[in-house]
C-alpha atoms as one frame of an Amber mdcrd trajectory, in Angstrom:
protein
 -52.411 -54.383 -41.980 -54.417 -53.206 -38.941 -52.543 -50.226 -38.856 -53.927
 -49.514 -42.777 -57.040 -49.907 -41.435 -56.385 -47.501 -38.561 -55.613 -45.222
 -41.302 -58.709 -45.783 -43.244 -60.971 -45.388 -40.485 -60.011 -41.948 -39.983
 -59.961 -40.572 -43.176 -63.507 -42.002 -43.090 -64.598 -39.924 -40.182 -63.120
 -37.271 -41.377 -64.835 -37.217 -44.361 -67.850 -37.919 -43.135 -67.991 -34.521
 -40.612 -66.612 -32.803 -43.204 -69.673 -33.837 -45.314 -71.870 -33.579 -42.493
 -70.543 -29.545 -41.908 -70.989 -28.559 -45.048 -74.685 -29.865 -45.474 -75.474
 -27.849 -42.235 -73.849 -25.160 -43.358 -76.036 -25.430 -46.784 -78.850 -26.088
 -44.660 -78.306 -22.751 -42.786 -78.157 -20.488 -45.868 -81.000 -22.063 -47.299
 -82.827 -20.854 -44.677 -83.497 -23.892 -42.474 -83.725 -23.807 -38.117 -80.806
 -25.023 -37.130 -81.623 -24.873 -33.484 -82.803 -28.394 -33.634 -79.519 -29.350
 -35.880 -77.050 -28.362 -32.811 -76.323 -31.234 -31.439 -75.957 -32.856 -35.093
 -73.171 -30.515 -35.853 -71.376 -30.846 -32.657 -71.044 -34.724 -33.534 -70.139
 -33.721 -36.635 -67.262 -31.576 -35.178 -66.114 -34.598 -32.973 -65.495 -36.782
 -36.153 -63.634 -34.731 -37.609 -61.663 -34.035 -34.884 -61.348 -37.941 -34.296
 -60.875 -38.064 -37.568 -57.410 -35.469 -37.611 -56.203 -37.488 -34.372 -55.960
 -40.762 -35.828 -54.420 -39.488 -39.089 -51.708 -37.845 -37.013 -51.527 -40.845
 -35.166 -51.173 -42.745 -37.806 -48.244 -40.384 -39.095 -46.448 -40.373 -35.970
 -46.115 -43.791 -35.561 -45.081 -44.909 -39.171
């Protein structure tokens, strides 16, 4: 069971960069600075990333 939660957890994160990307990437064609959104989308980035890992993980243990 902890493992499905494992599982979970990263398809969480991953959607939730994902989400977070494409709302900065809306935000930049509508126009908006996103000089002060950098650091936001780097974070962003690193969930997803997380995200990916523990999906794999998850695959490659099962």
């Amino acid at each position: 069971m902890r493992r499905k939660w494992q599982l979970i957890a990263s398809v969480f994160q991953l959607t939730v960069g994902l989400a977070a990307i494409l709302a900065a990437i809306i935000a930049l064609i509508g126009g908006e600075n996103m000089s002060k959104w950098i650091v936001t989308v780097l974070l962003s980035a690193a969930y997803v990333v997380l995200g990916i890992i523990g999906i794999m993980d998850y695959k490659s243990n099962k």
